[in-house]
C-alpha positions in Angstrom: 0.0 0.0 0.0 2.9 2.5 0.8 4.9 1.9 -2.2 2.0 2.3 -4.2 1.3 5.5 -2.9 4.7 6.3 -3.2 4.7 5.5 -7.2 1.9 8.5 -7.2 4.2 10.7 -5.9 2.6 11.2 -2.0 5.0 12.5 -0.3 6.7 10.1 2.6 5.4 12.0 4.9 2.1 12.0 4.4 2.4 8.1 4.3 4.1 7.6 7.7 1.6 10.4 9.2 4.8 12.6 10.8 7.4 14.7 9.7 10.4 15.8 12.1 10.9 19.9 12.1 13.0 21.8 15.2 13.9 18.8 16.5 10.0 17.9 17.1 7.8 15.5 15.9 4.7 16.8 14.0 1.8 14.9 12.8 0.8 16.2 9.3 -1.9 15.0 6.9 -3.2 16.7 3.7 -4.8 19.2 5.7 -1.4 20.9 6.6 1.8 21.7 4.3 4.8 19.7 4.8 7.2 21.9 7.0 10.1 22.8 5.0 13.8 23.4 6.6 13.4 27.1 5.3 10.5 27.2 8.0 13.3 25.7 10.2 15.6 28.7 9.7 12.7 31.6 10.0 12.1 29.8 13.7 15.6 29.8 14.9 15.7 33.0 13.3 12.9 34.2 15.6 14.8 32.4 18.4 18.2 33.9 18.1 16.5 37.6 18.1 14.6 37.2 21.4 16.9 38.3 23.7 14.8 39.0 26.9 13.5 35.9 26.9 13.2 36.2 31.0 9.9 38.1 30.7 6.8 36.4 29.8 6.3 37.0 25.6 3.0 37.4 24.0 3.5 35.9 20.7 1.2 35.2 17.5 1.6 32.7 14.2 -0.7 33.0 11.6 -1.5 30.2 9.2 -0.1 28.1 11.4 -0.9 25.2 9.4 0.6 22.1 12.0 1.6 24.6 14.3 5.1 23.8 13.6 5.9 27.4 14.1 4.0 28.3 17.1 4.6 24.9 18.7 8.7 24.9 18.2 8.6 28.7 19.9 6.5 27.5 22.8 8.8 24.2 23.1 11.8 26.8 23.2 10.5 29.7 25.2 8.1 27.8 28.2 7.4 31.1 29.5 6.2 32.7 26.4 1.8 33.1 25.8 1.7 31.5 22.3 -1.0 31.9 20.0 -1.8 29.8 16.2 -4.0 31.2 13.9 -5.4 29.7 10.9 -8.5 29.6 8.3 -8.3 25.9 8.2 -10.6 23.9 11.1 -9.0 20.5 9.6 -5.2 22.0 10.5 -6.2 23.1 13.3 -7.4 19.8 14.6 -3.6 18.8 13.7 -2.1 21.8 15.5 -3.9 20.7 18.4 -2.9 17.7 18.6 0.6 18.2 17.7 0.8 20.8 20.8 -0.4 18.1 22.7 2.3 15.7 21.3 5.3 17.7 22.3 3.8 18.9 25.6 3.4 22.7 24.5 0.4 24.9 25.8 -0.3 26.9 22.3 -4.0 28.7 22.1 -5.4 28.3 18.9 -7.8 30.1 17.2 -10.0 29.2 13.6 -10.2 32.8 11.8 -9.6 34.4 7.9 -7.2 36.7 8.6 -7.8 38.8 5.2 -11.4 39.3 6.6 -9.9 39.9 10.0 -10.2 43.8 11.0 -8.6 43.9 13.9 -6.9 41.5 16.5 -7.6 41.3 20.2 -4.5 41.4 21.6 -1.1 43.3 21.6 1.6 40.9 20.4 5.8 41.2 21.6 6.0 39.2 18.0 4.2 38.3 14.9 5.4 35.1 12.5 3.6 34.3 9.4 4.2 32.1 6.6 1.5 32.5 4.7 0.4 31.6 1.5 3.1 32.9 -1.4 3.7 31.0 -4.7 2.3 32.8 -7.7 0.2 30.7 -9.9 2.9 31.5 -12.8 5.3 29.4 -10.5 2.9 26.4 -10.9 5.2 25.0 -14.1 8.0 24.5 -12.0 6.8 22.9 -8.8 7.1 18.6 -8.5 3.7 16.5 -8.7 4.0 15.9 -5.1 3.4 19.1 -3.8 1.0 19.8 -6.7 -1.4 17.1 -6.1 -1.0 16.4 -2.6 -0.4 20.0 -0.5 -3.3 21.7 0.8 -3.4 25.0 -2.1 -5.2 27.2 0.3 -1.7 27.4 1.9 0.5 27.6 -0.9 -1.0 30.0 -4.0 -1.7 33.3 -4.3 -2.7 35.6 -7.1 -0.1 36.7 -10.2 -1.9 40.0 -9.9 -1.9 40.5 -6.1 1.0 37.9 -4.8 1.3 40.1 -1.3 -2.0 40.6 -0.4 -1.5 38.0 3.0 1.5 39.9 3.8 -0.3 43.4 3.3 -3.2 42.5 5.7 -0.7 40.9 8.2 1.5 44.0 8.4 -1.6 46.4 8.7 -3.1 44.3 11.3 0.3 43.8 13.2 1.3 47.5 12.8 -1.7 48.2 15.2 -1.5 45.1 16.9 2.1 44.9 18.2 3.8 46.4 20.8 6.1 49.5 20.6 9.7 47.4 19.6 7.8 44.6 18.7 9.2 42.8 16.2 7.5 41.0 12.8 9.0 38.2 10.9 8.1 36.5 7.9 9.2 33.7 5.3 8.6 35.1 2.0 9.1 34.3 -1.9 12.4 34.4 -3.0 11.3 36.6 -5.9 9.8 39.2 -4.3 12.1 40.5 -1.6 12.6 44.2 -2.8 8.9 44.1 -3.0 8.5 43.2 0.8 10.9 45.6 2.0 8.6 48.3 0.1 5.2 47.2 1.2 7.1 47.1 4.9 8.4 50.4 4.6 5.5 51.8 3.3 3.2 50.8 6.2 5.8 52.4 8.8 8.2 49.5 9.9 11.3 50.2 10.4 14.6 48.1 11.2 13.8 45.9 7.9 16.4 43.0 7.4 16.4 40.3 4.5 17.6 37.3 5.4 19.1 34.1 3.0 18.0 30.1 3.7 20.4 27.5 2.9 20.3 28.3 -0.4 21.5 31.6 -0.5 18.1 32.9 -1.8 16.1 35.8 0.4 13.6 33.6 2.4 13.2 35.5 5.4 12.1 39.0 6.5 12.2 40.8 9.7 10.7 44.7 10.9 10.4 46.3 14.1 7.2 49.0 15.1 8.5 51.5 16.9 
């Protein structure tokens, strides 16, 4: 049965039900994307910038998907409040139980955040991965992820390719704390875009960041 799912291109991981990310093991089904080691670096990027990690940290994910993100900051800050949001009641299901899996209290919350107008909290740090590959970028992405990933969370307009990370910055510049800080993983392609959109909206303290494979994955800006 699994090598025949295997010959139609499922992804392993889907098969065997878990994936490993952050050193954590997370249940994922087709409900949720495959976490990807980029996702990885944008956490231990988050990580590495939380200095005062003494006080107790108010911080959001949205799209959450597993929860990989939220779940790997809760596992590595205990005293942090961590919150997952996403539009998907199926992931969230997953989330849940993967928070329950690696012993993590994370608060999770069902919501569309492009029909969201405001949040109800004041956040120390916002992390999104939201949806980002252009439906022109279709051609060059494997059958696996094609026929197998949840599209919700991977494809966004040719015509509008930002418009998660427009709505998450205009909600987060009213929603975070003075300093707080805002971090994304974002399309390789479209970095000098982000750091316009970013600027535009009144961040400050923008920094582009490579993956592994020296392309610009990552994005980080601070509210003052």
């Amino acid at each position: 049965m699994a090598l025949l799912r295997l010959k139609k291109q499922e992804p392993i991981q889907y098969i065997l039900g878990c994936t490993a990310f952050y050193g954590l093991t997370f249940k994922v089904n087709e409900h949720t994307l495959i976490p990807r080691p980029e996702t990885e670096e944008l956490v231990d990027w988050v990580l590495s910038n939380l200095h005062d990690q003494d006080r107790v940290l108010d911080i959001l994910d949205i799209g959450t998907g597993s929860g990989c993100i939220a779940i790997s900051l809760a596992k590595n800050i205990p005293t942090a409040r961590v919150s997952g949001l996403d539009i998907s009641e199926k992931a969230l299901e997953v989330a849940q139980e993967n928070a329950v899996k690696n012993q993590v209290l994370v608060s999770f919350c069902k919501k569309d955040i492009l029909e969201t107008t405001a949040l109800k909290n004041k956040y120390d740090v916002m992390v999104s991965n939201p949806p980002y590959v252009r439906q022109l970028e279709k051609k060059a992405m494997n059958a696996n992820v094609l026929d197998y990933e949840p599209g919700v969370a991977l494809f966004v307009p040719n015509e509008d390719p930002l418009l998660f990370y427009r709505k998450i910055a205009q909600l987060a510049m009213v929603s975070l704390q003075t300093r707080g800080w805002l971090y994304f993983e974002i399309n390789e392609y479209l970095s000098k875009e982000m750091d316009v959109l970013l600027k535009d909206i009144g961040f400050a303290n923008i920094e582009i960041k490579k993956d592994f494979r020296e392309v610009p994955r990552m994005i980080k800006c601070q509210k003052l």
